[in-house]
N, C-alpha and C positions, 0 to 999 in steps of 0.2 A: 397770047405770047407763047413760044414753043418753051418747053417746061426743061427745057438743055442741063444739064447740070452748073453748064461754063457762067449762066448767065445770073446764078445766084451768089456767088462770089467774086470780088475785085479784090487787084493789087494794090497795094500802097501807090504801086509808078503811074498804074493807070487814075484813081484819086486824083492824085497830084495834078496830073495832066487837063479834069475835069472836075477842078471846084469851082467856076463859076459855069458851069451848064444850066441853062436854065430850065432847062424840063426835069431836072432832078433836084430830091430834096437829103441833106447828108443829116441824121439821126446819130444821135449818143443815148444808146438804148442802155447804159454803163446801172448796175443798182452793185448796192453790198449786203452779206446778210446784217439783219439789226444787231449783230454781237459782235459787228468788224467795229464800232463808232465811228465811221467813214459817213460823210454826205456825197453820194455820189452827183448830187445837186450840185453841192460845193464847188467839189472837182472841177465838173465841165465850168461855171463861171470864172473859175481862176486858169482855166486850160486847158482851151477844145479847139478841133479841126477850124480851119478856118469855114462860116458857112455855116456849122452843125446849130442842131435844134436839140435841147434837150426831151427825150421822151422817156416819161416817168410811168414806169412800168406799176408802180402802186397808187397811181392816180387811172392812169389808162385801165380801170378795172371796174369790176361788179362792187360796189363799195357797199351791197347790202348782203355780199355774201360773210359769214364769220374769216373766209381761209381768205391768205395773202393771194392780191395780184391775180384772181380770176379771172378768166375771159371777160369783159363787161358784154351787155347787148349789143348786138349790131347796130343800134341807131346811136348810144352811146358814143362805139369806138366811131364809127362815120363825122360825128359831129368832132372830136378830138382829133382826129388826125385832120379833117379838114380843115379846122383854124390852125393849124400847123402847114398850112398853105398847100396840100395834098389831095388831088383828085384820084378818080379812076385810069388815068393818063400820064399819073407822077411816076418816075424812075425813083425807087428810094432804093436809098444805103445807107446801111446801119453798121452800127460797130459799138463795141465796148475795151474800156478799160482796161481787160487783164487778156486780153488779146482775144479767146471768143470766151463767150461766158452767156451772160444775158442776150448778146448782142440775136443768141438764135432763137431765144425765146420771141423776140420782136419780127423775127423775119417767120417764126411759126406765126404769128398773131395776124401778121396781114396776109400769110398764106389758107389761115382760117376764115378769111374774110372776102375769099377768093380776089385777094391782087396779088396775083404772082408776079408782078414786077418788081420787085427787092432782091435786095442783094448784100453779101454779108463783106465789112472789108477782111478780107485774109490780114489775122496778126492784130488787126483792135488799133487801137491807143497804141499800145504797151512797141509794137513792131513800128510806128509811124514815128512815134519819138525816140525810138531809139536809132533810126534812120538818121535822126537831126533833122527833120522835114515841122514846116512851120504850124506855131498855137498862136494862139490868142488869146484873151481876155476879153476882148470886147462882144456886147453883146450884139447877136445876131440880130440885123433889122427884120422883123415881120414880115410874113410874104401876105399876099391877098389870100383869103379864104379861100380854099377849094369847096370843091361837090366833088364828098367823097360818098358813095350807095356802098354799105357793106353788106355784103351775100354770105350768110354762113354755110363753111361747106362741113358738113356733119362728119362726114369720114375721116377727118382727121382731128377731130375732137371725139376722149373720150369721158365718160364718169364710170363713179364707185358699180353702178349696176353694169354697164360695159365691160368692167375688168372682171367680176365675180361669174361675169358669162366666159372671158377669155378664158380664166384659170380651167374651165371645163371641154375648151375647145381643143383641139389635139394640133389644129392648125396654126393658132393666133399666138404668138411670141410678146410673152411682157419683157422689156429690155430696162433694168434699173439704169440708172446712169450715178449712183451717186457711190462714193469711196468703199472697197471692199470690206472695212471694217463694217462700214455703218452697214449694210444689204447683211453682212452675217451676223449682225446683231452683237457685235465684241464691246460695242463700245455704245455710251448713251447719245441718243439724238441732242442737234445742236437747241431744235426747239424744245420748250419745257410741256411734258405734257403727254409726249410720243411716246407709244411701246417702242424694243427696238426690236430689227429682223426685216424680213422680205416680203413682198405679196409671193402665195403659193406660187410653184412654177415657173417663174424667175431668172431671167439671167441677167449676169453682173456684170455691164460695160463700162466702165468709171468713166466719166467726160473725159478725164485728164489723158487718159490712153490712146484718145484719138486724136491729140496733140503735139505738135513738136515740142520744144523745150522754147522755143519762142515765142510759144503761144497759136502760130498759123496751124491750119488743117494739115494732116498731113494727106502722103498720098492716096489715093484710088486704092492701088495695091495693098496698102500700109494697111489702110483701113480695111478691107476685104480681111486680112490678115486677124486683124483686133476680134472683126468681129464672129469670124470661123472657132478663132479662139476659145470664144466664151460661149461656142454651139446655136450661135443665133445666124440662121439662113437668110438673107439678106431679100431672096423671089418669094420669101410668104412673110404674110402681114403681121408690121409690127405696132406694138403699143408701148410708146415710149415712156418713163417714169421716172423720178428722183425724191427731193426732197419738198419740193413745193412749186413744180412744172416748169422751171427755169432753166437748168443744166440737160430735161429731156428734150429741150428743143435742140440741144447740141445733137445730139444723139438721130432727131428725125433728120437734123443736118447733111451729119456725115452720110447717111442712109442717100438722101439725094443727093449726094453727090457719088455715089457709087450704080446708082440707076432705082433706088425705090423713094421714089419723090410724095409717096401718100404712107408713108410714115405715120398714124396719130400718137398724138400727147394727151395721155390721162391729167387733166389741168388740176386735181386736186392734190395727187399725188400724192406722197407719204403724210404730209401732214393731214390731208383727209384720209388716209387709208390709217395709219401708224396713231389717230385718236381716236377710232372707232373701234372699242373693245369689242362691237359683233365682229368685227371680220375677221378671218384668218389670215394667222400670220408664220413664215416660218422662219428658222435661225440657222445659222451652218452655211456652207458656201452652193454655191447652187447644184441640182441635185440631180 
């Protein structure tokens, strides 16, 4: 599949027009953090797309690693997404609740497993209901098991050794993606446990900046803009990061969608970098 940027994003109109296609599978990739008391499980059974499948981003994981929501192994994720009726040949679309959020962490995940056929809905939940465009409660009937082969593509997964090599590379840009306070260390992390502060060398893109107020991406331009901003070159390699590798798939997002589609995502992220008193860390706004 050609890697377009047009073809990882959908409209709400276009959705609409294609919820009973059947080579495509519609995904509620929606999670909360554990200190919202929200079930995003919940949620989607009292009121999802019509069609959609819940995908549990803390189940879909490495459950032997200590950190939340790991990449799982590739025979893992192939076996999970397959009994979610998904082949190598499924068109999936994903979306989440607060309009993008997790929803690019899901589209990083199958992008790491080389199926680049997904696709994020522009706007979530949050834009399709507020459209007045219909939910349900009932649940989704089961599709037949797919054959899913998942292939990991390295290059856009990274770890703790990967970063501590980026901080020394003059070329490789680490992009935080999580609130300006939390990167300059003003304020204490949401998890218990964290130092606060930045991996060295740093720059600060907050997810939220590459969003409209309704939650959709914003533009090409817009985004080019954001991220000129905060002196991250968009033609050399990034390594995306937040608080616990969820809000940086927003970030590898917006990146394809302005023309760099091999983006990686540090999957440990600050909760592995921010509770490892060996590594360094630094405070103040980026430098």
């Amino acid at each position: 599949m050609a890697s377009s940027p047009d073809r990882w994003i959908v409209s709400t109109d276009w959705l609409a027009g294609h919820l009973t296609d059947p080579g495509h599978v519609i995904l509620d990739g929606s999670m909360h953090l554990p200190t919202s008391g929200r079930s995003a499980r919940a949620e989607h059974a009292a009121a999802h797309i019509p069609g959609a499948q819940y995908f549990d981003i803390d189940a879909i994981a490495d459950k032997s690693s200590p950190l939340p929501h790991m990449l799982p192994p590739p025979e893992q994720f192939g076996a999970q997404v397959a009994a979610l009726g998904i082949s190598n040949a499924t068109r999936v679309i994903v979306y989440d609740s607060e309009g993008l959020y997790s929803a690019a962490r899901v589209w990083w995940m199958f992008r790491a497993f080389a199926h680049d056929d997904v696709a994020v809905l522009d706007g979530g939940l949050k834009r399709w209901k507020a459209e007045g465009r219909p939910l349900t409660d009932a649940p989704t009937p089961a599709r037949a098991p797919g054959r899913f082969a998942a292939r990991p593509r390295p290059e856009l997964i990274r770890d703790r050794q990967d970063v501590r090599a980026a901080i020394r590379h003059d070329r490789i840009q680490i992009v935080d993606a999580r609130a300006a306070n939390r990167f300059e260390g003003a304020v204490p992390e949401p998890r218990q446990g964290l130092r606060s502060g930045h991996i060295p060398s740093s720059r600060n893109v907050p997810f939220q900046s590459l969003l409209t107020a309704d939650g959709t991406l914003k533009s090409a331009a817009a985004l080019a803009s954001v991220f000129a901003a905060a002196g991250v070159d968009p033609a050399r390699p990034v390594v995306a990061s937040c608080g616990s590798g969820v809000t940086a798939g927003v970030v590898a997002f917006a990146l394809a969608q302005i023309g760099q589609p091999d983006a990686a995502v540090y999957d440990g992220s600050w909760t592995e970098w921010g509770g490892d008193p060996a590594l360094p860390i630094e405070t103040g706004k980026a430098s």
